[in-house]
C-alpha positions in Angstrom: 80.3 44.3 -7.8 79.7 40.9 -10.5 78.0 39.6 -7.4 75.6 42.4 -7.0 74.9 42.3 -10.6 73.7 38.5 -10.3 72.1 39.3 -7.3 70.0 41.8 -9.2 69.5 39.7 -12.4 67.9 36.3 -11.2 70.4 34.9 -8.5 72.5 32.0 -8.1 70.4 29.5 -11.3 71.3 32.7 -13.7 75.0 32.7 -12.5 74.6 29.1 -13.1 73.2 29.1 -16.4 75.7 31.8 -17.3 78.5 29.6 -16.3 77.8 26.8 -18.2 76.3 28.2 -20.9 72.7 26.6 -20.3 69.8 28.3 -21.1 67.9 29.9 -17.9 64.6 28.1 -18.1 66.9 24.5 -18.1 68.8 25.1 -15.0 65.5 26.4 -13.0 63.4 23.4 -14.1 60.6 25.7 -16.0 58.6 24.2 -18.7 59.4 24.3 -22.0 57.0 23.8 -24.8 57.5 23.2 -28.4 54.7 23.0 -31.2 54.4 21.1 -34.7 51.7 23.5 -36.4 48.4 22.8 -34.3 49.0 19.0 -34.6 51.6 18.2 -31.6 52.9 20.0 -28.7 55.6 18.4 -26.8 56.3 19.5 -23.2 59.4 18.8 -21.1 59.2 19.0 -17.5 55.6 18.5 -16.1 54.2 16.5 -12.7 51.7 15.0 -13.7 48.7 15.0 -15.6 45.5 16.6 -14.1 42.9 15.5 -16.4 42.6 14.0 -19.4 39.7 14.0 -22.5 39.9 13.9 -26.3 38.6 17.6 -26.0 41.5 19.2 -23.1 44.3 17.7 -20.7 45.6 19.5 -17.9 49.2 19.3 -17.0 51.0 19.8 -13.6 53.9 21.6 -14.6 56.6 23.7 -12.1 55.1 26.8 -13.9 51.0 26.1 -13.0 48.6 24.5 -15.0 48.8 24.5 -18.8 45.8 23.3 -20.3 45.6 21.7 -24.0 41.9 22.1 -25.9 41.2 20.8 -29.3 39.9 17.7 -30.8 40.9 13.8 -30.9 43.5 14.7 -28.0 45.4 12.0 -26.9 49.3 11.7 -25.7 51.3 10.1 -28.0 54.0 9.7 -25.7 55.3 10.3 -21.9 58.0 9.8 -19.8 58.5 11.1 -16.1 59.4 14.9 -17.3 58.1 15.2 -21.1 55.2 14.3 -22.9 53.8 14.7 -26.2 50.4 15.3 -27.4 48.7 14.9 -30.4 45.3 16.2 -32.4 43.9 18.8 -33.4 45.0 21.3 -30.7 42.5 24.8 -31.0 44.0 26.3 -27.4 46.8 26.4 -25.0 46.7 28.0 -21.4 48.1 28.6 -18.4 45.4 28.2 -15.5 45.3 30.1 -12.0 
């Protein structure tokens, strides 16, 4: 029966997360986003960075393209899996 239940509700990475008490979105690898006001926007887990302009950044993330638009754009820091950006950021999207 519990295994049919986490069968059902997201698999083995729920049962996981559930387990050990992790958020869901941590144990599948998902992006997470966090934003200061329309200032900074930090990002943990992305691949890569697309494109890059002081007017919108594309990011390869796990979860498809999020794209960053505003003014004076420019990544005030980055490691293999986060990165921060800063400016005045007017948009952000997912692209197809």
């Amino acid at each position: 029966m519990e295994r049919n239940r986490r069968e059902r509700d997201g698999g083995v990475l729920s049962a996981v997360a559930e387990l050990f008490d992790l958020p869901a979105d941590v144990v599948a690898g998902l992006p997470h986003l966090e934003m200061v006001g329309g200032r900074q926007l930090y990002l943990e887990h992305h691949t890569g960075i697309l494109s890059y302009s002081e007017e919108q950044i594309d990011v390869n993330t796990p979860g498809g393209v999020l794209r960053v638009r505003g003014e004076r754009l420019t990544l005030l820091a980055m490691t293999a899996e986060e990165l921060r950006i800063g400016g005045r950021i007017e948009g952000v999207e997912w692209v197809k």
